[in-house]
N, C-alpha and C positions, 0 to 999 in steps of 0.2 A: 450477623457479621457479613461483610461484602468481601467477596475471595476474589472475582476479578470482572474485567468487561469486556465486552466481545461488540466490535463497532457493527454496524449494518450500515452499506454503501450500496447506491444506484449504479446498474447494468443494464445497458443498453444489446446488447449482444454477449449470450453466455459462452458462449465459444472465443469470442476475441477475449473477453475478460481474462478466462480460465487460461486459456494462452498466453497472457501477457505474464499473470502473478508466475505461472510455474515457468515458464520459460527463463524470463529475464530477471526475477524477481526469486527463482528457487521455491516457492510456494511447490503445496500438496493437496490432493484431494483428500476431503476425509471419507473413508470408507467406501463402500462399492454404491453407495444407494446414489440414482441420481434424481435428485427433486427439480420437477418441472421447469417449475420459476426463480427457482432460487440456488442458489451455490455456495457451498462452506468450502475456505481454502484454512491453511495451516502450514507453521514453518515454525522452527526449533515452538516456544511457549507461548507464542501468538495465535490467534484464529479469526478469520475475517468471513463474516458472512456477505452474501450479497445478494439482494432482489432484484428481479425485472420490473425497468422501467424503460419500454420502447420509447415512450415518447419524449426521455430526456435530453432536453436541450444542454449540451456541454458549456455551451457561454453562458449559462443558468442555474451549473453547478455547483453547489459549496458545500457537497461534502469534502470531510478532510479527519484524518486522526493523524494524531500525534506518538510515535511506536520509539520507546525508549530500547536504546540494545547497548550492546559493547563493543568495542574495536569498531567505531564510525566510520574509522578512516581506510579501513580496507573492505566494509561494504561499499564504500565509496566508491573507491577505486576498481571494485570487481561489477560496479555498475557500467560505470566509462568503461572497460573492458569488453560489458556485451553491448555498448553502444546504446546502451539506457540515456532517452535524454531526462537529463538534470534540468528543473525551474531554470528560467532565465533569473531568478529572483532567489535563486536557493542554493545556489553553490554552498560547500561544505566551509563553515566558517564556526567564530568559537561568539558569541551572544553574550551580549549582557547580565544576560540572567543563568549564566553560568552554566548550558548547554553549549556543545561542539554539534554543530547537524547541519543537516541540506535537507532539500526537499523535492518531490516531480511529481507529477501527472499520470496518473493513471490513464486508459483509452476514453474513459466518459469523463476527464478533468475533477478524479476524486484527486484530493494535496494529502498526499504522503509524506509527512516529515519524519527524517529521523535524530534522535540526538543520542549522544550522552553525555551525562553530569561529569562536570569540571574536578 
């Protein structure tokens, strides 16, 4: 039986990463251990791993997950607040396919989207 999945995205710098999720994003570290290359953050039932990859090109990037929550509209809002830039392409709108979500950029151009069901 598959219980959940845990994305693994490219990091160009573990420092700026770590900084951007918890900062602006409210992310967590998990636990005291720090692994070299690699970084697990967490936030309410999410958890996002991430590898070093120095040599990635951001205009070459296409990671991206898709993070279902609740109340869109005031992560939203509490993003614009810290001066999070939102997609030129992702403002918070309601989809076809019966998603409400927006979407941004990570510092190495991983696409964060978020929704919720209609």
């Amino acid at each position: 039986m598959l219980i959940t999945i845990i994305p693994k995205l490219p990091m160009r710098d573990k420092a700026v990463t770590r900084k951007f999720y918890i900062e602006k994003l409210g992310f967590k570290d998990i636990g005291k251990i720090d692994f070299n290359e690699y970084l697990i953050l967490h936030k309410d039932n999410i958890e996002i791993h991430f590898f070093e990859f120095k040599n990635l090109n951001p205009k070459e990037n296409y990671g991206q997950i898709y993070i279902r929550i609740n109340e869109v509209e005031n992560l939203y809002e509490q993003l614009l607040d810290k001066n999070v830039k939102i997609h030129p392409f992702g403002k918070l709108q309601v989809k076809s396919w019966g998603q409400k979500e927006f979407s941004l950029l990570d510092p190495d151009n991983n696409l964060l989207t978020f929704g919720q069901s209609l």
